[in-house]
Each structure stands twice: as structure tokens, then as C-alpha cells.
N, C-alpha and C positions, 0 to 999 in steps of 0.2 A: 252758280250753275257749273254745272262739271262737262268739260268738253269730249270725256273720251267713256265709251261705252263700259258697264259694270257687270261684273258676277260674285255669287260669296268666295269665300276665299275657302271655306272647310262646309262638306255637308253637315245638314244638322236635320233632327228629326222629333216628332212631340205628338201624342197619342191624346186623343181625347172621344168626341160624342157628336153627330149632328146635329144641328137645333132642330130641322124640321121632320128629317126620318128616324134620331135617335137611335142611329148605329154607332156602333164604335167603332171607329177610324186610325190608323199610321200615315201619318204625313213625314214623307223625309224630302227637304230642302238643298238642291244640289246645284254646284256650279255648272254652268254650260258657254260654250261657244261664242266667241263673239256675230251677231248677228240673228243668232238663235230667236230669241225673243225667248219672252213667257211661255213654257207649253208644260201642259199638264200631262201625268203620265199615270195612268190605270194599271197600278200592278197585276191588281186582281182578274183581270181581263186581260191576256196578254200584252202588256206593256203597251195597250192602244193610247195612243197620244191625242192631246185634243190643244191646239193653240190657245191663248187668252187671246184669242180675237173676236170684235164685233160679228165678225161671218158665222160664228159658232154659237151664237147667241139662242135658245132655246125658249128658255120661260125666264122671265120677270116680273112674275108680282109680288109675292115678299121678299122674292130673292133673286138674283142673277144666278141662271143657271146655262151651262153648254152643253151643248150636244156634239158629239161624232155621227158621221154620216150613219156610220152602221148601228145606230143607236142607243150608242153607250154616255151616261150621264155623268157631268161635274154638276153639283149643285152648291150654292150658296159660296159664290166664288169672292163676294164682292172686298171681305173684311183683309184678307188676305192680296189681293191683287194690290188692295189701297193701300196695304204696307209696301210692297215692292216698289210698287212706282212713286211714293211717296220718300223713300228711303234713298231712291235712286238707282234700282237693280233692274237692268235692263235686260240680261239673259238667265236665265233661271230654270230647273225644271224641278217640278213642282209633284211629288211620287205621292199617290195613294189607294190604299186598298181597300176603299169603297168608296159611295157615290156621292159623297160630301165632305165640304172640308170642315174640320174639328170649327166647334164655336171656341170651345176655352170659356174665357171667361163674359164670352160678350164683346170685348171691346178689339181693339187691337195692338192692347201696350205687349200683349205674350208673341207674336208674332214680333217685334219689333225688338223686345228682349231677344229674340231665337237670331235673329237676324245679326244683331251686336254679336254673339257668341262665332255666329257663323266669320265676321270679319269681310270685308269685301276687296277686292282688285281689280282692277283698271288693265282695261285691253287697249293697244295702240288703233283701233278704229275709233272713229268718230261717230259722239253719241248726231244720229238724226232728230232734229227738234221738227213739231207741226206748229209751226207759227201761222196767229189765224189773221188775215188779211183784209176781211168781209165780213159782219156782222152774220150768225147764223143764231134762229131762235126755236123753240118749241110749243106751243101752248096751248091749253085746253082749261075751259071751266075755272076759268081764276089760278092755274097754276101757268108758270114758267121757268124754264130755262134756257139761257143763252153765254155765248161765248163771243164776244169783243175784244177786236187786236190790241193785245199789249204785248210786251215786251220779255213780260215777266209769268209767272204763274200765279192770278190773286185770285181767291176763293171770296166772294161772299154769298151765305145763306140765308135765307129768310124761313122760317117753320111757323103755323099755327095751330096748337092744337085745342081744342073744346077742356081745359083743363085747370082746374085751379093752383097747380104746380108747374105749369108746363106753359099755356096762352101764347102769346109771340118771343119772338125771340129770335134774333139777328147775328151773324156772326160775320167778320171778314178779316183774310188772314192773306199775306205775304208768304205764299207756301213752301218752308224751307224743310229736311228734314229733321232739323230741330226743334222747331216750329211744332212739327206733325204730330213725332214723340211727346211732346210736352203739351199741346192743346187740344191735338184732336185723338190721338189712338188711342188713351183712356177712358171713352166716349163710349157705354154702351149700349148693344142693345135692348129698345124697348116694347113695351106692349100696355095694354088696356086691360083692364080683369073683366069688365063687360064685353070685350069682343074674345076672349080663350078662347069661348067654348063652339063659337061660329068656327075658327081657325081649324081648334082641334077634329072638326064636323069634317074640315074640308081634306083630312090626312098631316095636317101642318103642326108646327111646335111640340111632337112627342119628344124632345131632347131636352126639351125647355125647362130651367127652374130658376129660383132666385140664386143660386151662384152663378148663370150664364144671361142673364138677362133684368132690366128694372120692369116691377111690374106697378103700374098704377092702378089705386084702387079709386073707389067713387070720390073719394076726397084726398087721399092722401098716397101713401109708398108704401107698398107689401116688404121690400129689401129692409132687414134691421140697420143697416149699416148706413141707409140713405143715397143721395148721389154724388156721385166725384165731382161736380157742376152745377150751379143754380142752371143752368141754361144744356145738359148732356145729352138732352135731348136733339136739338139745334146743332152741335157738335157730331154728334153721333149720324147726321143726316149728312152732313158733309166729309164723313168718311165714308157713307154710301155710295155717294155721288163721286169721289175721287174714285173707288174702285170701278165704277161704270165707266166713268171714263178713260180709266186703262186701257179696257178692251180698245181703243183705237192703237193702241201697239207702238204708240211713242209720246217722248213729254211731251207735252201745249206747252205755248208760249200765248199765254190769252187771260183776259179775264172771264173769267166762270161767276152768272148770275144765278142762283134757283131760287126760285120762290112757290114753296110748298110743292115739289117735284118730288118727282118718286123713281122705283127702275126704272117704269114702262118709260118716262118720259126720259130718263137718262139716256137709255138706250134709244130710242127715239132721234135726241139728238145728234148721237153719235152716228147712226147710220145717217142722218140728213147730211151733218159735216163729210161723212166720207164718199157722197156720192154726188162730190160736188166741188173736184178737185180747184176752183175758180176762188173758192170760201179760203184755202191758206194755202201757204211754199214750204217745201222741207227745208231746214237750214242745216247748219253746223257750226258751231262755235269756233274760234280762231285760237288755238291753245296758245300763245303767244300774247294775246288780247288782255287786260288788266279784268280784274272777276268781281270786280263792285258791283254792286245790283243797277246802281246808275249810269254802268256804261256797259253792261249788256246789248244790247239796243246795238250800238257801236261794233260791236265783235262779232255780231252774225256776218257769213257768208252764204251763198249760192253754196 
């Protein structure tokens, strides 16, 4: 775990499509301040800024999307956020000139290559960790999620789907940014070819195709190339749920349970944990303190 706050070290920038409104999009990637955080920047709308925080939260059901007071929209935030926080970039501003961030390829190994490129640097503040204290949970209708104190940051996920390539499937991971790159951002996303056409009814996935997404068909996979993962499914859900949980504006130190959750419920728990200062303490790592995963624990301060 790295004790001291991050930004890229060089801007960087990558053009691509939305999945769900199928515009075309300029994202440029740029260093910022220490203490800044995440905040998204609307070229195309006067430079209106929008924080990646849970207060900005708008719509979740396929997607994490923010809103500005004045009504101006970030959509389909999540693929992107979960590279940042996953990577370890704590202040960042995020430029683009429309209302969504590029899919690329579905996943979020391009995001994490742009990032590499970009290079990162360490500010002499101290990263603020949410160490979670108190068990907090979410549930509804056979799904959940929750966060239990630990020390470290552990993912595991549970997914079930109605599918003869897909069915259950379990993942849990000791979240490093090594970890991330190599198990989880290749992970993309997916869909059903019996549900398009409801989707596409409701204004959703016009950006959509088999280079930016796997599509399952009644038995089998529409992609020629097949999947990066017996299980990418499952993976690909847990880079969901890492970018909703960004939105709370700092690393956890917790273990993260889901089981078959989605945004709404992402989000969900994010606002319970955050309005319920009693659930965890901010810490700070002790840069002096030895950086083994087993004597973390050890190194937090007040």
C-alpha cells in the first residue's frame, strides 16, 4: 500500500464511442493537485466539473452515471474510475467532450495501458485511507453486498447467471494493482442477445458491438475470438463494483462481499457506509512503517 497521495506524471488522451448513447468522445487524462481527488471535466460545456463522488450520483442501472447541479451529465463512469482507484491515482482530472466516457474495448486493460504511458508521481501528502470498523450490508431479493473490517483491500465476488457458459461463478482477490491489470481489467463487458432488443427499446447500447462488448447467444458466444476467461463474466462484475466503489473518494481498507449485486445496489452501499460516520476512521499509513501486506494493520495511524 503506498502511503503518500498520487497523480499521472504526463497527460494523456484516447478517442473512442459510448456504449450506451454512441457518441463519439475525447477523453484527455491529466495530472492534478494533491488533495483534488477524481473530478471530471466537461469541455464541451464550459469546462463544468463534476467530482467522482457518491453525492453526484444520478442514474445506476446499466451504468454509473453523475450529474452536475445544473444538469449536465458524466455517464457510464464505472470502467474508468475502477482503473484509477485500482491503479492507485488519487488526484486526477478526467477531460471530456461529451456525456460519456469512451467504452474502448469493453474492458479496462486500454485505460490501464493509457495510464502505464501516462507514468505516475507521489505527492508529499498523505494518502487518507476508509478503514471499515463495523460491518455495513445491503440486501434485497437474494442479492448482497457488504464490507467487513480488514486491514487490507479483499474482493470477493459471487455472480449467477441463467446460462450454459456463464451459471455461478466465484472470484476473490487480494487487490493489488497488479493483481487488477492482470485479473480483472481484461474482463469485459457483457450482455444477452435475448435481452438487446428490450435494452435498445429503452435508448441504451447504440454504441454497442462485438469489438466493445461479449454478447451471449441462447447457447453459446456471438465474439469470434470467444473469452479472455472461463469465468469474465464474474471478473468483469468485480471491476463494476471496484468503480462504484470509488465514488466514496478514498481507498477502503475492508473486505468487499457481492453476491449477484449490481450499481443500484453498489451505490446503495456506498451512500449507507457514508452516512454513518460510526461504520469506519480515516487513517494514514506511517511512511517509515515496513510495506508487507502482513504488517499493514501495524502501520496505520490516527
Amino acid at each position: 500500500m503506498q502511503p503518500y497521495e498520487t497523480t499521472t506524471r504526463h497527460p494523456v488522451e484516447i478517442d473512442g464511442i459510448g456504449l450506451h448513447h454512441g457518441a463519439s468522445v475525447h477523453l484527455r487524462i491529466s495530472p492534478a493537485p494533491p488533495g483534488t481527488g477524481v473530478v471530471f471535466i466537461r469541455t464541451d460545456l464550459d469546462n463544468t466539473r463534476i467530482p467522482a463522488s457518491w453525492e453526484f450520483v444520478e442514474r445506476v442501472s446499466y451504468a454509473t452515471s453523475l450529474m452536475h447541479p445544473k444538469g449536465i451529465l458524466i455517464s457510464t463512469t464505472e470502467h474508468l474510475l475502477s482503473v484509477l482507484y485500482s491503479m492507485g491515482i488519487d488526484n486526477a482530472y478526467l477531460e471530456l467532450d461529451n456525456l460519456e466516457v469512451p467504452i474502448l474495448d469493453g474492458s479496462a486493460l486500454p485505460f490501464v495501458e493509457l495510464l502505464s504511458k501516462a507514468g505516475t508521481q507521489k505527492s508529499r501528502r498523505l494518502r487518507r485511507y476508509m478503514r471499515i470498523v463495523k460491518p455495513v450490508r445491503v440486501e434485497a431479493q437474494g442479492k448482497s453486498v457488504a464490507i467487513l473490517p480488514c486491514d487490507r483491500f479483499l474482493l470477493h465476488c459471487h455472480t449467477l447467471y441463467n446460462h450454459p457458459l456463464v451459471g455461478e461463478q466465484r472470484l476473490e482477490l487480494d487487490l493489488t494493482p497488479d493483481v487488477y491489470a492482470r485479473e480483472i481489467a481484461p474482463a469485459r463487458t457483457f450482455g444477452f442477445e435475448c435481452e438487446l432488443d428490450q435494452m435498445r427499446d429503452m435508448g441504451l447500447i447504440r454504441g454497442a458491438s462485438l469489438d466493445n462488448a461479449v454478447c451471449f447467444t441462447a447457447a453459446g458466444i456471438a465474439n469470434p475470438d470467444g473469452l479472455r476467461f472461463p469465468d469474465e463474466c464474474c471478473r468483469h462484475k468485480a471491476l463494476d463494483l471496484i468503480g462504484d466503489l470509488a465514488l466514496i473518494g478514498r481507498p477502503l481498507l475492508g473486505l468487499v462481499l457481492a453476491q449477484r449485486a449490481g450499481h443500484a445496489m453498489h451505490v446503495a452501499l456506498v451512500n449507507k457506509l457514508m452516512s454513518d460516520p460510526s461504520l469506519y476512521e480515516i487513517v494514514t499509513l506511517d511512511p517509515s512503517a515496513p510495506r508487507k501486506p502482513e504488517l499493514a494493520a501495524h502501520a496505520l495511524v490516527q
